[in-house]
C-alpha positions as semicolon CSV with decimal commas, in nm:
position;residue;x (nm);y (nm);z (nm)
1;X;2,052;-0,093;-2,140
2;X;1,858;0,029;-2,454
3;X;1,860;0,389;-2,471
4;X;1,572;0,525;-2,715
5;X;1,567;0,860;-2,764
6;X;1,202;0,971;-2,814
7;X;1,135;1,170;-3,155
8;X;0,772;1,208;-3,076
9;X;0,518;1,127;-2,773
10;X;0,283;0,948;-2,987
11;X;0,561;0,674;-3,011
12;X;0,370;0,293;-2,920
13;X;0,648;0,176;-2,754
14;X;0,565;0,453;-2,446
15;X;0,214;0,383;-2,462
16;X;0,202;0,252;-2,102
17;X;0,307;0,562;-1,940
18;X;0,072;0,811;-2,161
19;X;-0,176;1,013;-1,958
20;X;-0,117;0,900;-1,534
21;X;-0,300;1,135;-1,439
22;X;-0,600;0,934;-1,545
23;X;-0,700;0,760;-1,221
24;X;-1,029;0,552;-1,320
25;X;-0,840;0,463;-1,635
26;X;-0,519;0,377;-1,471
27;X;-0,657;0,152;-1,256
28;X;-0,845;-0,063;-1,534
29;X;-0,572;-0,089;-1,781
30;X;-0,263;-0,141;-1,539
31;X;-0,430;-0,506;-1,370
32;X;-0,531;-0,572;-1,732
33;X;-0,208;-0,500;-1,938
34;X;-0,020;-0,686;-1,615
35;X;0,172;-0,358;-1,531
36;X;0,214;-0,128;-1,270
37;X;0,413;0,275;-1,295
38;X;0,656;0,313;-1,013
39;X;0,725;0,712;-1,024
40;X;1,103;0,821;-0,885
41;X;1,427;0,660;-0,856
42;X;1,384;0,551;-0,475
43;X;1,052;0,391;-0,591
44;X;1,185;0,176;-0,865
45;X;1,501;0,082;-0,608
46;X;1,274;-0,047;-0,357
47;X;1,038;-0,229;-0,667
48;X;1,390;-0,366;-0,804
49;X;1,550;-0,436;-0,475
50;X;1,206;-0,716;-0,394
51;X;1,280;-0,881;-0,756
52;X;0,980;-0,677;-0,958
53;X;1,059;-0,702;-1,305
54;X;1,112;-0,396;-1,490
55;X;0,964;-0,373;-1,847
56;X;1,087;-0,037;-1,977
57;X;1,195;0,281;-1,848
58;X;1,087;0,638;-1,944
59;X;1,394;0,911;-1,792
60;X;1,429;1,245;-1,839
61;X;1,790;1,314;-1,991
62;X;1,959;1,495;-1,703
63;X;1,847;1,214;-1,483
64;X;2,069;0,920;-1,673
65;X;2,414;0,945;-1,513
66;X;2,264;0,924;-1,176
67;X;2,064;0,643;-1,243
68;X;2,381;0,448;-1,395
69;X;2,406;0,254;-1,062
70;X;2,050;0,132;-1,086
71;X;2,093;0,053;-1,467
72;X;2,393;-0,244;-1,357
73;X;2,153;-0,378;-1,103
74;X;1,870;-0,444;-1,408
75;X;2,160;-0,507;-1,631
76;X;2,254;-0,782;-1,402
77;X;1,935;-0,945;-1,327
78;X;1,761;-0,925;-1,621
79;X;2,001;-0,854;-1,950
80;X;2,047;-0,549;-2,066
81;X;1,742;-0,556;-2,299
82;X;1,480;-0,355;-2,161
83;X;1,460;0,012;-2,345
84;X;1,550;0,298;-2,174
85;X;1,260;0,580;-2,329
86;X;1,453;0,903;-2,267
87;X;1,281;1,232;-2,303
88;X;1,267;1,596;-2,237
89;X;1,124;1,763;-1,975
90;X;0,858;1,920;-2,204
91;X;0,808;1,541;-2,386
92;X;0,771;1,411;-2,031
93;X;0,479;1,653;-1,946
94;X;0,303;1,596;-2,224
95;X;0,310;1,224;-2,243
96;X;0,180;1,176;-1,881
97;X;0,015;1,506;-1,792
98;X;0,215;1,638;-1,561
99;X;0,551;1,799;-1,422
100;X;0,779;1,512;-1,337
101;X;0,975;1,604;-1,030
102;X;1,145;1,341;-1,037
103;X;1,280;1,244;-1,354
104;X;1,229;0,874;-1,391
105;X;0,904;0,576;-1,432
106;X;0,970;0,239;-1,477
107;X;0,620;0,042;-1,633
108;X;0,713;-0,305;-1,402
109;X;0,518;-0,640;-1,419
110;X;0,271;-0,713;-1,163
111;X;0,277;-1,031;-0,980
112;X;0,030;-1,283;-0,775
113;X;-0,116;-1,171;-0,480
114;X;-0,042;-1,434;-0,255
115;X;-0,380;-1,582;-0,062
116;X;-0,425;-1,369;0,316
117;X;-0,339;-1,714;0,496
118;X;-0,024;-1,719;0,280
119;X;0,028;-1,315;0,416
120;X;-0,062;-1,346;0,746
121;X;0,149;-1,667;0,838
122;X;0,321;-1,593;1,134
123;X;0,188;-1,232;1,166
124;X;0,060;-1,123;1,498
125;X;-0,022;-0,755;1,373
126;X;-0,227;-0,686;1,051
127;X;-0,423;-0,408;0,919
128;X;-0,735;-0,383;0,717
129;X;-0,780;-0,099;0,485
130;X;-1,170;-0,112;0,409
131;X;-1,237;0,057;0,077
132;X;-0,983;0,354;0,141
133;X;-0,988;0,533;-0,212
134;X;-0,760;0,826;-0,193
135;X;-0,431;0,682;-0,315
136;X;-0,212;0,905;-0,056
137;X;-0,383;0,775;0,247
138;X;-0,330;0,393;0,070
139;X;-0,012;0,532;0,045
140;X;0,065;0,685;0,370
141;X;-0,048;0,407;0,588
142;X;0,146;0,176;0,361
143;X;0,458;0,355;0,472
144;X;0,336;0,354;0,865
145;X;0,299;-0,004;0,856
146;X;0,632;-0,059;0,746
147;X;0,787;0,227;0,935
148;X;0,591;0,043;1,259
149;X;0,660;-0,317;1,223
150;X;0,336;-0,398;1,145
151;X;0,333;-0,764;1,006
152;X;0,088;-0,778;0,666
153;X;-0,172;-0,542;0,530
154;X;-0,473;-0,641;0,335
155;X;-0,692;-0,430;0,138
156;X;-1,039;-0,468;0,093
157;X;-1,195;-0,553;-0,314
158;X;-1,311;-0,146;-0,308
159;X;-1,015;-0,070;-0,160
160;X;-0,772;0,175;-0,393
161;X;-0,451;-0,003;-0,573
162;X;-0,197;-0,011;-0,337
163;X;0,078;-0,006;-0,661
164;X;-0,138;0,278;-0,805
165;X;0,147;0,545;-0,914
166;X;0,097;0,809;-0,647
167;X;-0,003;0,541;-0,387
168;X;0,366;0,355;-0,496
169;X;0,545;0,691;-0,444
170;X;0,366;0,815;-0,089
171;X;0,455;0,488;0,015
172;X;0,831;0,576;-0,077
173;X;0,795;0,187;-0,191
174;X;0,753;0,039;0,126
175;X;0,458;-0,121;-0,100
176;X;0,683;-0,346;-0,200
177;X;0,796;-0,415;0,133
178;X;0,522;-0,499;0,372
179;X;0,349;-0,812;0,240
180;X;0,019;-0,751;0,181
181;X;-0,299;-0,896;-0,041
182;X;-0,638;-0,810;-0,128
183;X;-0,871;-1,019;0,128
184;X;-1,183;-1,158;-0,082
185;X;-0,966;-1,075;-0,454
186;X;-1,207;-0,850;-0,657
187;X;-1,487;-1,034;-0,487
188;X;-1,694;-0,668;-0,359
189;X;-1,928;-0,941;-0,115
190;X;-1,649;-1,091;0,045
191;X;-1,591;-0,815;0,273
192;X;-1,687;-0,789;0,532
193;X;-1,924;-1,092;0,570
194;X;-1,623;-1,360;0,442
195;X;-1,361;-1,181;0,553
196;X;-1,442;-1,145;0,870
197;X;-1,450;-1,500;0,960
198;X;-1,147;-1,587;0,777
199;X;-0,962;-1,363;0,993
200;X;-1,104;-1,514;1,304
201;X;-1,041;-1,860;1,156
202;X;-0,684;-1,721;1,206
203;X;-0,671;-1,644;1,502
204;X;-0,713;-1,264;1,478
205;X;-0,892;-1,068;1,698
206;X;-1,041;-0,794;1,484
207;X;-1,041;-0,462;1,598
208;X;-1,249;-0,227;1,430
209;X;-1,092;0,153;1,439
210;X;-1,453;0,326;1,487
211;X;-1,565;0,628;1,724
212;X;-1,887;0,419;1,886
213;X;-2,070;0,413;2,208
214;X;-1,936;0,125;2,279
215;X;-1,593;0,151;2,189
216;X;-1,312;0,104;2,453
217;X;-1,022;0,328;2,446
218;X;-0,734;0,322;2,218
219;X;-0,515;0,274;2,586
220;X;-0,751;-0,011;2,653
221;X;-0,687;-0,195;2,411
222;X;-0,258;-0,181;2,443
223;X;-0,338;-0,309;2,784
224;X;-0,526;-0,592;2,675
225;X;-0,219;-0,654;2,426
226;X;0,062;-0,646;2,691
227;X;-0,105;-0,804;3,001
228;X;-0,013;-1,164;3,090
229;X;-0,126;-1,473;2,859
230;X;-0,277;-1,597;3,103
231;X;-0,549;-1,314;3,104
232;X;-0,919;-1,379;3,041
233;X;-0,903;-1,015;2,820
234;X;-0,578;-1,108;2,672
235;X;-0,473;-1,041;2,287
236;X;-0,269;-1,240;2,088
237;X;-0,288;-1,163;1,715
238;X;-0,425;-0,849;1,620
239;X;-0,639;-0,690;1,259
240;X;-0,671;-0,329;1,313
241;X;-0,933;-0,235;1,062
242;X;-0,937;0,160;0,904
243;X;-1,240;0,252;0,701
244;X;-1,254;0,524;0,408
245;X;-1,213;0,847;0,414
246;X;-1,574;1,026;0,557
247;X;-1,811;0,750;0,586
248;X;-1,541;0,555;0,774
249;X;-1,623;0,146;0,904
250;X;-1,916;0,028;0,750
251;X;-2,233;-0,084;0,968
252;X;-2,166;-0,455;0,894
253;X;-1,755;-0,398;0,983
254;X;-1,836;-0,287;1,281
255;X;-2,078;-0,513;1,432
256;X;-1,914;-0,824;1,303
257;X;-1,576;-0,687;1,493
258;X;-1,472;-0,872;1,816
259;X;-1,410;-0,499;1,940
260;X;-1,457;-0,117;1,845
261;X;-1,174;0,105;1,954
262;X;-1,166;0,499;1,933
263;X;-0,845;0,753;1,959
264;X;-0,946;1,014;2,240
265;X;-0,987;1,364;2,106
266;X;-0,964;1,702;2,214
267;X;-1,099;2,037;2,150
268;X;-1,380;1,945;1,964
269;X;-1,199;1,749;1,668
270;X;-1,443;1,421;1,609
271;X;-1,174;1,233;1,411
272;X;-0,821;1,221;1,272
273;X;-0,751;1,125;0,897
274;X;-0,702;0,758;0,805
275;X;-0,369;0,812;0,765
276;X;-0,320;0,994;1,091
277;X;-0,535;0,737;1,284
278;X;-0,361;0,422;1,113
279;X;0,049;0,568;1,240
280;X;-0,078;0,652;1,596
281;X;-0,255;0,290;1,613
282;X;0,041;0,144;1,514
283;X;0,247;0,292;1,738
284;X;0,087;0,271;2,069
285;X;0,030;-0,153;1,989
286;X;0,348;-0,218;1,882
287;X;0,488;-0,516;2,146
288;X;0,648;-0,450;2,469
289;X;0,920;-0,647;2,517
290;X;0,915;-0,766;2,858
291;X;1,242;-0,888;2,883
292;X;1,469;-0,597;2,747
């Protein structure tokens, strides 16, 4: 590796990690440079570990002789070119805008969504994130969905960047383990109208996560997933579908859903957070294996 000891923050070469904290900006110039920021050493493992291509490095000094196993694994796969920025705690701060617990970012290469046919081949559990913007809940049901088997996720166009910094590290990089896509691209009229129908072209019946009259029961619907095949009410593939944070499932979601579903509630509470709703959902319809 390169190591490059930073004399000043205004250096070019860490351009791409100046100011994260910068969330509308982030998410414009990362897609358009081609990069992403995975924050922490676990995070850049679990990038490096599914073959995402590290372009530099930015460490804080103290952090280098723990990292040296994760330096032979670039070294390996991808020459031992790519600069190592190393920095100060105070240089660190000032460069992105805040404390770096910890002491590592890697600016990696994005790569080509694949198409949602292409992500939900041979998946029989998906889920929808409909224009979720706060990064932690993107994050956080991220890591449920690969904590709880859950085959592919795709994100709506308005949906926030699931390899958005903070998103990347809530996830503790299980983004880079679930497959996952954006359904419709950056297309904002795809969804739901498109979408929709290309998930029932798939097979998929869609299950809109949404406290309405007519919604059957969270319970309900496992039964409907582990009854017999034969069954006139029977599920095969599933798309759970989470809206964002407030306004939930839009209008249009919902009544273009093959089914609404609500999580009972006690004690007056009228709804759990998305990221809340999304782990218990996944739980209770994970399969039951009928022959253990």
């Amino acid at each position: 590796m390169r190591f490059i000891h930073l004399d000043s923050i205004d250096d070019e070469r860490v351009a791409a990690y100046v100011n994260l904290t910068e969330i509308q900006l982030r998410n414009r110039l990362e897609p358009s440079k081609g990069l992403f920021i995975a924050e922490s050493p676990k995070v850049i493992d679990r990038a490096l570990a599914a073959g995402r291509e590290p372009i530099s490095l930015l460490v804080e000094e103290s952090w280098i002789d723990g990292m040296s196993g994760m330096f032979d694994v670039i070294e390996k796969r991808w020459g031992d070119g790519i600069p190592v920025y190393v920095a100060s705690p105070e240089q660190l701060k000032r460069l992105t805008g805040y404390r770096l617990h910890r002491g590592a970012l890697a600016a990696m290469k994005r790569w080509s969504l694949p198409s949602v046919e292409e992500v939900c081949h041979g998946a029989r559990r998906v889920a929808v994130m409909e224009n979720i913007v706060d990064h932690t809940n993107v994050g956080a049901l991220m890591r449920s969905a690969a904590a709880l088997d859950v085959d592919a996720v795709l994100v709506t166009p308005s949906c926030g960047d699931p390899l958005y910094r903070r998103a990347a590290r809530v996830s503790m990089g299980t983004v880079f383990q679930v497959p996952w896509t954006r359904i419709g691209g950056d297309d904002k009229h795809y969804w739901p109208f498109t979408g929709m129908r290309e998930l029932h072209d798939l097979g998929f019946t869609t299950v809109a996560m949404a406290l309405e009259d007519d919604s059957i029961s969270l319970a309900e619907l496992v039964r409907r997933l582990n009854n017999a095949e034969t069954e006139s009410d029977h599920i095969d593939k599933l798309a759970l579908i989470f809206g964002t944070e407030g306004d939930g499932l839009s209008h249009h979601t919902i009544s273009r859903a093959d089914l609404t579903v609500k999580i009972p509630m006690s004690h007056g509470v009228d709804s759990l957070n998305v990221a809340a709703s999304s782990a218990v959902a996944f739980y209770a319809t994970r399969r039951v294996d009928h022959h253990a």
